[in-house]
GULOMAR-707981 format. One record per residue (C-alpha): residue number from 1; x, y, z. Coordinates in steps of 0.001 Angstrom, whole numbers, plus 500000, padded with zeros to 6 digits. Last residue first. Layout:
// GULOMAR-707981
NODE   n      u      v      w
NODE NUM      X      Y      Z
...
***
This chain:
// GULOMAR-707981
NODE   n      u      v      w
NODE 396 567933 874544 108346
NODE 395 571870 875224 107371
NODE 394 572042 877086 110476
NODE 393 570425 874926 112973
NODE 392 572340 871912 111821
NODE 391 575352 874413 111985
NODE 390 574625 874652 116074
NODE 389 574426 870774 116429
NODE 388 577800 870150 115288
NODE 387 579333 872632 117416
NODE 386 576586 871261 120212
NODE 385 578574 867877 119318
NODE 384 581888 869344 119469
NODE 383 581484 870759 122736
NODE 382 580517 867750 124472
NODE 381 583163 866043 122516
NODE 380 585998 868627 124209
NODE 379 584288 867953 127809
NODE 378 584371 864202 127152
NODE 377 587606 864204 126000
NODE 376 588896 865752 129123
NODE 375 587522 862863 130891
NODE 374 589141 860418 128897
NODE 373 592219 861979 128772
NODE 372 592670 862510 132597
NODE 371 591911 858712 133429
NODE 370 594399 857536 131113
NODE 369 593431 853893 130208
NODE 368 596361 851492 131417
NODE 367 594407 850421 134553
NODE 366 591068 849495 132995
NODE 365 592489 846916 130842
NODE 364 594067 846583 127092
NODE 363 596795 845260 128251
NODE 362 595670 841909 127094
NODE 361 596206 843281 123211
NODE 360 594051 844427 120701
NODE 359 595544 847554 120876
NODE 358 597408 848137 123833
NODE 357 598031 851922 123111
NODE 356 596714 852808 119186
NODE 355 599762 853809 117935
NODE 354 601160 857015 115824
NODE 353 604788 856589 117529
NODE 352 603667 859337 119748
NODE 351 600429 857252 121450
NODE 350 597047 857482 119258
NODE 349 593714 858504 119985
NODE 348 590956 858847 117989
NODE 347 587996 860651 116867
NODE 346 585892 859439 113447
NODE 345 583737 861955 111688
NODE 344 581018 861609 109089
NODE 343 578660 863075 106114
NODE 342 576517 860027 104911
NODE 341 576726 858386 101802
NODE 340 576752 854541 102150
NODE 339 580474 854232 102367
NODE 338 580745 857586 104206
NODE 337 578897 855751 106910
NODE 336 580602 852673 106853
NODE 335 584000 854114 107442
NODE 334 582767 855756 110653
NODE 333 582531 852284 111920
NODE 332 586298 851688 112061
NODE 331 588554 850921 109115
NODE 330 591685 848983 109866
NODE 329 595543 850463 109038
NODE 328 594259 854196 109801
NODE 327 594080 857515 107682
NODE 326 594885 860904 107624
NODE 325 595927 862449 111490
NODE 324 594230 865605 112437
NODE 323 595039 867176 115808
NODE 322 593101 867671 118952
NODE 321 595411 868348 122490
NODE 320 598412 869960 120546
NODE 319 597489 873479 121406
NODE 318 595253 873433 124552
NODE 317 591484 873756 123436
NODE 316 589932 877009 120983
NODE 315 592128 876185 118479
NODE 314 590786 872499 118212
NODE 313 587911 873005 118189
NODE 312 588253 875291 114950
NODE 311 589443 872262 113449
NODE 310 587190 869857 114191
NODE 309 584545 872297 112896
NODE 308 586217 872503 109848
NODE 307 586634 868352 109708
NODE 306 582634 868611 109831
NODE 305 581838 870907 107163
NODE 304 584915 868888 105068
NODE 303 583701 865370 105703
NODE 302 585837 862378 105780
NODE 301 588061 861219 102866
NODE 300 587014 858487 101022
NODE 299 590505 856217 100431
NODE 298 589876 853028 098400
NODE 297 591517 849792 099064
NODE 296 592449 850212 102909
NODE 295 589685 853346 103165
NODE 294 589205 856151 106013
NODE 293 589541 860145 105860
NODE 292 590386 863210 107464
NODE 291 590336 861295 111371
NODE 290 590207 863343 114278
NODE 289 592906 863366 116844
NODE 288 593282 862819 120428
NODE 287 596891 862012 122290
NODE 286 597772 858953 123621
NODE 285 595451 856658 125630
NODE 284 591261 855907 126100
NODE 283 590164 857069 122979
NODE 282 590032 854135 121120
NODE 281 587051 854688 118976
NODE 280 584435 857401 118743
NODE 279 582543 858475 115664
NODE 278 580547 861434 115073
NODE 277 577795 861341 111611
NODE 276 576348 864042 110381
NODE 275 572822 864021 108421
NODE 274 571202 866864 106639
NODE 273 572630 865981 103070
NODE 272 572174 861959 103990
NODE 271 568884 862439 105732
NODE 270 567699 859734 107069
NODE 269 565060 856521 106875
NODE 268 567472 854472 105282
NODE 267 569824 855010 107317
NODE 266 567401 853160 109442
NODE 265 568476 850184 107599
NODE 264 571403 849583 105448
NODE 263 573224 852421 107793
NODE 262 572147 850195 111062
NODE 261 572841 846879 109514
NODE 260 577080 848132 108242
NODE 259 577211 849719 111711
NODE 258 576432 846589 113367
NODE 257 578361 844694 110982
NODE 256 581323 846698 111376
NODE 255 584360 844193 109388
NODE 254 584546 841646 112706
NODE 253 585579 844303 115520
NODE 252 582278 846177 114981
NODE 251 580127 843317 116044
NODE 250 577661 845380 118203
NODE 249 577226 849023 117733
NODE 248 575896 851589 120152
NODE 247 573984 853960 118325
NODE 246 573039 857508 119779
NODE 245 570425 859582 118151
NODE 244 570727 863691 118219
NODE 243 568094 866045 116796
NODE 242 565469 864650 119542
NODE 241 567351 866769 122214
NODE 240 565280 869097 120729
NODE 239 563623 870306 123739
NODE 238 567242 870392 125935
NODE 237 567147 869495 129503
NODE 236 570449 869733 129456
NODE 235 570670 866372 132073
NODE 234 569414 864490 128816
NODE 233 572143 865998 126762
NODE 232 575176 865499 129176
NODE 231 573898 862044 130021
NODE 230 573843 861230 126289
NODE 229 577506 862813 126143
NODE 228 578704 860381 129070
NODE 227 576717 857292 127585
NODE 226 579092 858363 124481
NODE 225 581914 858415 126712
NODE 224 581397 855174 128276
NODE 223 581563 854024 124589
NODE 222 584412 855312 123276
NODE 221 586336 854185 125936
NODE 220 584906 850797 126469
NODE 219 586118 850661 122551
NODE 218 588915 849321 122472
NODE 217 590326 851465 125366
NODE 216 588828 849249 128222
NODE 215 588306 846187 125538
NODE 214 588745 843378 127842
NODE 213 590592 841132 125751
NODE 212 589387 838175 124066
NODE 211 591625 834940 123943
NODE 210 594770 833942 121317
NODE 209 595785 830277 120184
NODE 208 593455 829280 118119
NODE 207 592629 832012 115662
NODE 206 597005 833120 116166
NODE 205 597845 829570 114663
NODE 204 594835 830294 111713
NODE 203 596296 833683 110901
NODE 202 599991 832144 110991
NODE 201 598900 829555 108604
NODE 200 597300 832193 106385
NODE 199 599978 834317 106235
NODE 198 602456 830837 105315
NODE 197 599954 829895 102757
NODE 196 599602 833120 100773
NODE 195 603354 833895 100862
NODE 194 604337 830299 099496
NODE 193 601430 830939 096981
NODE 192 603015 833740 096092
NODE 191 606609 831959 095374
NODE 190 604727 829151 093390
NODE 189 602551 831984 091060
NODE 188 605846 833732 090453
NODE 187 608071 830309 089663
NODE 186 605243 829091 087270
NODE 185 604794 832722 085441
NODE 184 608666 832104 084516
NODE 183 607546 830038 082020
NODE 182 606464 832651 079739
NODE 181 605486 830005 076667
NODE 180 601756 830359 077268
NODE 179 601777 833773 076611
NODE 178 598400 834957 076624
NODE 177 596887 832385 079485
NODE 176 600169 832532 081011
NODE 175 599710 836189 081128
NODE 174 596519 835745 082720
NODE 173 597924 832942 085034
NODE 172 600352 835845 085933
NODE 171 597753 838285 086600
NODE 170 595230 835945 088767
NODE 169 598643 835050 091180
NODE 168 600071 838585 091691
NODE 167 596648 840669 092771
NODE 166 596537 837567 095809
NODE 165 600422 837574 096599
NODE 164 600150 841487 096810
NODE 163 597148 841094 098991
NODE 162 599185 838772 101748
NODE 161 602428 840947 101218
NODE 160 600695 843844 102232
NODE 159 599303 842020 104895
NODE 158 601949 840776 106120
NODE 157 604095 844343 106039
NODE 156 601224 846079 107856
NODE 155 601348 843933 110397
NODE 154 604864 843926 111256
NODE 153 605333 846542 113578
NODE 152 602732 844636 115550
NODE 151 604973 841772 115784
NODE 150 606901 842558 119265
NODE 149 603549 844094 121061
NODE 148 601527 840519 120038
NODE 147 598995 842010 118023
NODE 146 599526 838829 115828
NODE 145 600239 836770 118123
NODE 144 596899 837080 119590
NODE 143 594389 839172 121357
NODE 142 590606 838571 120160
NODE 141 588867 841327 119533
NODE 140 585653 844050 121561
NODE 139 582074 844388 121422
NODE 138 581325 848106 122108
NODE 137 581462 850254 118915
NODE 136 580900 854069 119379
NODE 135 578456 855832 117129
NODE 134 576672 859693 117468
NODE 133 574315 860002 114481
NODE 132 573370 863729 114123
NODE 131 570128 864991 112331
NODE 130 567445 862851 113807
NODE 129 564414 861660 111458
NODE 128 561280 863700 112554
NODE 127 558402 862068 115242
NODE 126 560974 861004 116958
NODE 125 560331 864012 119835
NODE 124 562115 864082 123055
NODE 123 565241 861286 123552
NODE 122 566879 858557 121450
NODE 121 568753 855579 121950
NODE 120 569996 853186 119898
NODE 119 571458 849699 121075
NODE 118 572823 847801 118232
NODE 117 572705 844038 118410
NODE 116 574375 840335 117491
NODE 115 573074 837018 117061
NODE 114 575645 834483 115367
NODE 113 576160 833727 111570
NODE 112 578409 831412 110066
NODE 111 581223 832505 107526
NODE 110 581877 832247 104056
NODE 109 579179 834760 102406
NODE 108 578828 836938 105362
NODE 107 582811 837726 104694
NODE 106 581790 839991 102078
NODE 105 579585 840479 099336
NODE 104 576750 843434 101235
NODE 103 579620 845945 100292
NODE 102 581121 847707 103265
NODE 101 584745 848242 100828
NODE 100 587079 846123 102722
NODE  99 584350 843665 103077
NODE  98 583645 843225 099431
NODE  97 587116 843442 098664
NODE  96 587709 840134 100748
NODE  95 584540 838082 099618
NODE  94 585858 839118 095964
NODE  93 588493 837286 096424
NODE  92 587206 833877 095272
NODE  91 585510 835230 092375
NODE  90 588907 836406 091065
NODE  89 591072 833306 091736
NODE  88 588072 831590 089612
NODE  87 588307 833788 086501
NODE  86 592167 833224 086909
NODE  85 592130 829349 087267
NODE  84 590302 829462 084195
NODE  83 592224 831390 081851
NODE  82 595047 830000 082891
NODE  81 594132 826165 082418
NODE  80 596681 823514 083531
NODE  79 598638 825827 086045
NODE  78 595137 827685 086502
NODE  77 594110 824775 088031
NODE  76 596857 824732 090863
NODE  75 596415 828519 090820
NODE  74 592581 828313 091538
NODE  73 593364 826156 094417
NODE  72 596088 828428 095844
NODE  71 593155 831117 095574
NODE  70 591078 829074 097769
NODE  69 593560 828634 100834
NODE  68 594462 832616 100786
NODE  67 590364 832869 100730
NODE  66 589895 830790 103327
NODE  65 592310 831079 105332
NODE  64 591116 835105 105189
NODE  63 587973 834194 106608
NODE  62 589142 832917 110075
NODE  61 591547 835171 111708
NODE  60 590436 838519 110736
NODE  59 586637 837505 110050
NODE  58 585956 836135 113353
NODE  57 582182 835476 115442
NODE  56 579965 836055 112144
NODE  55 577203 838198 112247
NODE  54 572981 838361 112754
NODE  53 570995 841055 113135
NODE  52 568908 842477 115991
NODE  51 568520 846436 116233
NODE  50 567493 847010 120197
NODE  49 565587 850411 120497
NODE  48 565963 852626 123362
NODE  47 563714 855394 124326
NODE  46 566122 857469 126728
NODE  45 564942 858698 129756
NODE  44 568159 858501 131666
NODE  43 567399 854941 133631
NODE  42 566821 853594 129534
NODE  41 569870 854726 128717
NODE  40 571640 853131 131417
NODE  39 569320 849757 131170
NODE  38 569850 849569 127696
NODE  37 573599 849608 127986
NODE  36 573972 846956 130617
NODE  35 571335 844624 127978
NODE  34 573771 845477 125293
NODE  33 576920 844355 127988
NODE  32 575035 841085 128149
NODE  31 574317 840709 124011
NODE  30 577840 840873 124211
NODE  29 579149 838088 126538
NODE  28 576542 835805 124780
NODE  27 578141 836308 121976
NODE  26 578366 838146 118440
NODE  25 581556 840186 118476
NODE  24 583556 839332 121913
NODE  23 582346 841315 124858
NODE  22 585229 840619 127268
NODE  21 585925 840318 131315
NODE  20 582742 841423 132232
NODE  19 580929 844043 134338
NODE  18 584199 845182 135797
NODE  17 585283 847159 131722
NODE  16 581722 848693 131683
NODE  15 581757 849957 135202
NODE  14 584571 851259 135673
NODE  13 584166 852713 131822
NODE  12 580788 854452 133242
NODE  11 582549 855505 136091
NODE  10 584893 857266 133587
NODE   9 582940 859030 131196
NODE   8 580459 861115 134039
NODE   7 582959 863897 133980
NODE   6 581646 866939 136491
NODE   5 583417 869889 137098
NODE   4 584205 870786 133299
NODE   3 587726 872322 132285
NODE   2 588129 874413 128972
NODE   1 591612 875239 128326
***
């Protein structure tokens, strides 16, 4: 096993996770830990650049009322005129797929906007777009009933009921449109609105109810071990150091905004065939593994160069320590780069049961983040990257 004999990840965390007790998406509290992150890249020579955009405070909790609320209301007219109240149940979710799928119609369209950032930081020459992308989130959720540890088995099942009861409601008001006599359309569209209104009661009770957590696994451990891999690569002394750009995104935990700006943006000004993209979220607890794909309505799998090189890390480390794992309940920011065409990676960790420890919950502190994970993690990414680095060099 490879062993290094300094970790720098964990006194970033410390200090991270004391600086304040949350960095909701789009506050005050955030733009403050942004500022913290500037001035620790800036201290190790980094030229930092602060990406301003704008996002809303909730989408989990807030936005999906919304739509659950509107879609009843397209029923209720589609109860007197099919055709109609289909067309509109339709237009109503597309908010919803829009921000499952990174598309510029999502949530943005219902909610207000707040100030968020990105910090990205970049050393040597930027004369010439960089060729890896190295992301970790740092704004962090709200903890509610719904994570509550006794209900998160659940989640999954409300949810899938939630979308069910929207795909059910627009195709029976189409049949009713085409069959007006099927009366049995009225009893389906009544017992999905049921579902639709008690989900989006329960979202709205756990809006009001819950408070920010601290975020030391989600993501203070993703990002203190990015600032650990920047120190890494600025201590290396490296002359093209320039090849590697790391973004700290704001506003991840309300459908990746910051990722979804930077990618619409300066991805504009990369390489999507020279490009790779690392990700690191929740890291802090469990067991590591690297993601093959992302996608709650449609799956894009992650990419193969990359997953390779995963996988040959992974021999070369104690045998179980890195292991693959397919897909996730939410997306995380890696999703957004393989939704606008760029070659990516996302690193996890997950407890036995295939759980994220404390997820979004108020356990989710410095104290239950495994010290000896996180710093072996940063030796094992450390690697990875200059694996990544090293077939830059070779494809040219």
């Amino acid at each position: 096993m490879n062993q290094m004999k300094t970790s720098y990840a964990w006194r970033y965390l410390t200090d991270l996770t004391e600086l304040l007790p949350h960095r909701a998406s789009a506050s005050e509290a955030e733009l403050r830990a942004a500022e913290w992150l500037t001035e620790q890249l800036e201290r190790l020579g980094f030229s930092v650049e602060r990406q301003e955009f704008t996002a809303p405070r909730d989408t989990l909790y807030a936005a999906p009322p919304f739509v659950f609320l509107g879609v009843l209301a397209a029923a209720s007219i589609g109860i007197a005129w099919p055709w109609v109240g289909a067309i509109l149940a339709v237009l109503i979710t597309l908010p919803l797929v829009g921000d499952m799928l990174g598309k510029p119609w999502d949530f943005d369209l219902l909610l207000n906007q707040h100030r968020s950032r990105n910090v990205v930081a970049r050393r040597g020459d930027d004369s010439k777009p960089p060729r890896v992308v190295v992301m970790a989130h740092y704004d962090t959720q709200k903890g509610s009933l719904l994570f509550h540890p006794r209900f998160a088995p659940f989640i999954t099942p409300l949810f899938s009921l939630a979308y069910l009861g929207l795909a059910v409601i627009p195709l029976a008001l189409v049949i009713r449109g085409v069959w007006p006599a099927a009366a049995w359309t009225s009893l389906v569209i009544w017992v999905a609105g049921l579902v639709l209104l008690g989900v989006a009661a329960f979202l709205t009770l756990s809006r009001y109810t819950g408070r920010y957590i601290n975020g030391a696994n989600d993501n203070g451990s993703g990002t203190a071990v990015t600032l650990a891999l920047a120190q890494r690569l600025a201590e290396a002394g490296d002359e093209k150091a320039g090849d590697v750009v790391f973004v700290f995104t704001g506003s991840e935990e309300v459908g990746e905004r910051g990722a979804k700006h930077y990618f619409r943006t300066t991805g504009k000004t990369l390489s999507r065939e020279h490009t790779r993209v690392v990700n690191l979220d929740n890291i802090g607890g469990g067991r590591l593994h690297y993601l093959l794909g992302e996608g709650m309505l449609v799956y894009q799998p992650y990419d193969r160069e990359l997953i390779a090189l995963a996988e040959r890390r992974s021999s070369q480390e104690e045998p179980g320590f890195l292991t693959p794992i397919k897909n996730l309940l939410l997306p995380t920011d890696g999703l957004m780069a393989t939704a606008n065409g760029f070659r990516a990676i996302t690193f996890i960790a997950m407890d036995q049961q295939g759980k994220i420890p404390h997820y979004h919950w108020h356990t989710d502190v410095l104290e239950n983040v495994d010290r000896d994970l996180v710093e072996r993690e940063e030796g094992l990414l450390w690697r990875f990257l200059k694996d990544v680095r090293s077939l830059l060099e070779q494809v040219g």
